[in-house]
Wavefront OBJ file of the C-alpha trace (Angstrom):
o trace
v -14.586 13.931 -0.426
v -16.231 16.379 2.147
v -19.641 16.366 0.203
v -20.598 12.598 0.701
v -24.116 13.155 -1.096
v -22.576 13.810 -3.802
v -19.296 11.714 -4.207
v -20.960 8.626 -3.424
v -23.113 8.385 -6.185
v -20.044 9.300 -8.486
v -17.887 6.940 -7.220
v -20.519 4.231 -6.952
v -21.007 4.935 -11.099
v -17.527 4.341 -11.226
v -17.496 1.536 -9.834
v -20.363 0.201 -11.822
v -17.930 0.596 -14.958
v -15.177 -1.518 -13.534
v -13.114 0.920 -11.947
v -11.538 -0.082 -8.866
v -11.136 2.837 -5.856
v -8.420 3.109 -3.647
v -8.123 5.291 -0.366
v -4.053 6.743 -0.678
v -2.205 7.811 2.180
v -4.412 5.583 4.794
v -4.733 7.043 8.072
v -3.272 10.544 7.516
v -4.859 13.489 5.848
v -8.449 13.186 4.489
v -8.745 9.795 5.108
v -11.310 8.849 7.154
v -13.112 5.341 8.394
v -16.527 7.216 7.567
v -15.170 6.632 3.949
v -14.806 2.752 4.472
v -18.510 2.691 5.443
v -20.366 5.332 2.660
v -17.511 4.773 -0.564
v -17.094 1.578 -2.551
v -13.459 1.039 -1.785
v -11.508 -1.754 -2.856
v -8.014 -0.870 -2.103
v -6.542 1.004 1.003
v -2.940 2.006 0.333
v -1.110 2.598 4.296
v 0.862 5.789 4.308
v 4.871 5.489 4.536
v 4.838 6.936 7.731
v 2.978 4.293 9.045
v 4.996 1.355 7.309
v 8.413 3.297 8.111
v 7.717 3.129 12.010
v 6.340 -0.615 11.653
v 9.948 -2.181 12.954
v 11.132 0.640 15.208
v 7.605 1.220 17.388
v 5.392 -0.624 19.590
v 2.811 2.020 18.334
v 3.687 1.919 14.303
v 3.482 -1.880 14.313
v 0.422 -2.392 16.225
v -1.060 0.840 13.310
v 0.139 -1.070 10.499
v -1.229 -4.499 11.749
v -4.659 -3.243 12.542
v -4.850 -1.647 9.393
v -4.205 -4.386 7.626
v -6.971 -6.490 9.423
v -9.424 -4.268 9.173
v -8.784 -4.146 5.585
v -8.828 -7.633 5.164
v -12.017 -7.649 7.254
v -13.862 -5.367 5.080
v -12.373 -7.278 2.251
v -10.422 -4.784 0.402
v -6.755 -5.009 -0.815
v -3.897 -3.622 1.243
v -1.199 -2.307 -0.053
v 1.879 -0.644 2.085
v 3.508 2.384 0.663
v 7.130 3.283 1.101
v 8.807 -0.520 1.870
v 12.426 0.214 1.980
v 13.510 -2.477 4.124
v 13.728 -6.134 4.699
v 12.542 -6.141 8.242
v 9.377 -3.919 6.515
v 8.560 -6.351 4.161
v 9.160 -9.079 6.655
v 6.534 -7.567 9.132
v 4.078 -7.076 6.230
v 4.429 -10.471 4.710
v 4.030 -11.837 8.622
v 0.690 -9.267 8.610
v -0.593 -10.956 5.841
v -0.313 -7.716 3.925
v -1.605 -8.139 0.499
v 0.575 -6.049 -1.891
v 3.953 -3.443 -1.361
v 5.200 -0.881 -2.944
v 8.598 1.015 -2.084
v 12.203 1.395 -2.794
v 12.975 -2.250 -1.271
v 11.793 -3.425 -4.972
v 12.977 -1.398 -7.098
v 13.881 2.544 -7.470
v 11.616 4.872 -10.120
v 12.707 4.295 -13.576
v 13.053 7.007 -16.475
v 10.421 6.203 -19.074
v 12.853 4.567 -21.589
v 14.606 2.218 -19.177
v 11.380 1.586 -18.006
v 9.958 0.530 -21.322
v 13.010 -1.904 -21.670
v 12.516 -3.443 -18.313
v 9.585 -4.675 -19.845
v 10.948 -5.495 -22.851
v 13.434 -7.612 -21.556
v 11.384 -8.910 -18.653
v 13.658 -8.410 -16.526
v 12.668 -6.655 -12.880
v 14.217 -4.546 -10.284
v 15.342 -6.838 -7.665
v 15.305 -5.800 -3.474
v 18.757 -4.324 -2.774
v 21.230 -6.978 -1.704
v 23.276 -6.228 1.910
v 26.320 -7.246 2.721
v 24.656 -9.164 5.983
v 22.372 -10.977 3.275
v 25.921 -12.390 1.592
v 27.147 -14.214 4.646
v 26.636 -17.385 5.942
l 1 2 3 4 5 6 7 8 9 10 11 12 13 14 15 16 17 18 19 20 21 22 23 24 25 26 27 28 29 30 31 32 33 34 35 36 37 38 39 40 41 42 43 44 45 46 47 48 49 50 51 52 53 54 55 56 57 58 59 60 61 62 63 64 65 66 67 68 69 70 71 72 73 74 75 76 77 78 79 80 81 82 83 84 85 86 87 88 89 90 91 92 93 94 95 96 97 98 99 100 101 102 103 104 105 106 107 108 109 110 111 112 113 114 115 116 117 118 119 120 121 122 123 124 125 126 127 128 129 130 131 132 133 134 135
């Protein structure tokens, strides 16, 4: 990623054959808006930190929002890594965030229980609360 000459045209061949690019970890580490402008993203995935402080900070929310329009500005998917609350995926549905991912929906799966998930079609549901029982 620091040698744009040369990662653009690699990623833009990538692109050519259908693959679709994602930026992980949005907003912390490597990732920089210079990448939005010179890589052919489709798919910026917001860091956990970010979503995590989304319903306790002035700060994390107004992060996560802009994010989120900016990405749907530049017209690329959204997704919000670590969503381990209700509130969380409350805020991102209300942001118009596109897709989640976290342990709200479901916890990591061995392989074989996995496999019969799918075989059964039946899917992880979000954790039910006590609070979410009552009337």
């Amino acid at each position: 990623m620091h040698d744009v000459k040369s990662t653009a045209p690699m990623l833009q061949a990538l692109k050519s054959m259908g693959v679709l690019l994602a930026i992980d970890d949005f907003g912390t580490g490597y990732s920089s808006l210079n990448y939005l402008r010179q890589f052919p993203i489709d798919t910026l995935k917001i860091d956990r930190s970010f979503v995590r402080d989304s319903t306790t900070s002035v700060d994390g929310a107004a992060i996560v929002s802009a994010v989120i329009s900016l990405g749907r500005s530049l017209r690329q998917r959204v997704i919000a890594e670590g969503v381990e609350t209700r509130d969380q995926f409350a805020f991102l549905k209300l942001n118009l965030c596109d897709e989640g991912q976290g342990y709200y929906f479901g916890h990591p799966l061995v392989a074989e229980a996995f496999a019969e998930s799918l075989r059964t079609g039946l899917r992880p549901q979000p954790p039910i609360k006590q609070a979410d029982l009552q009337i």
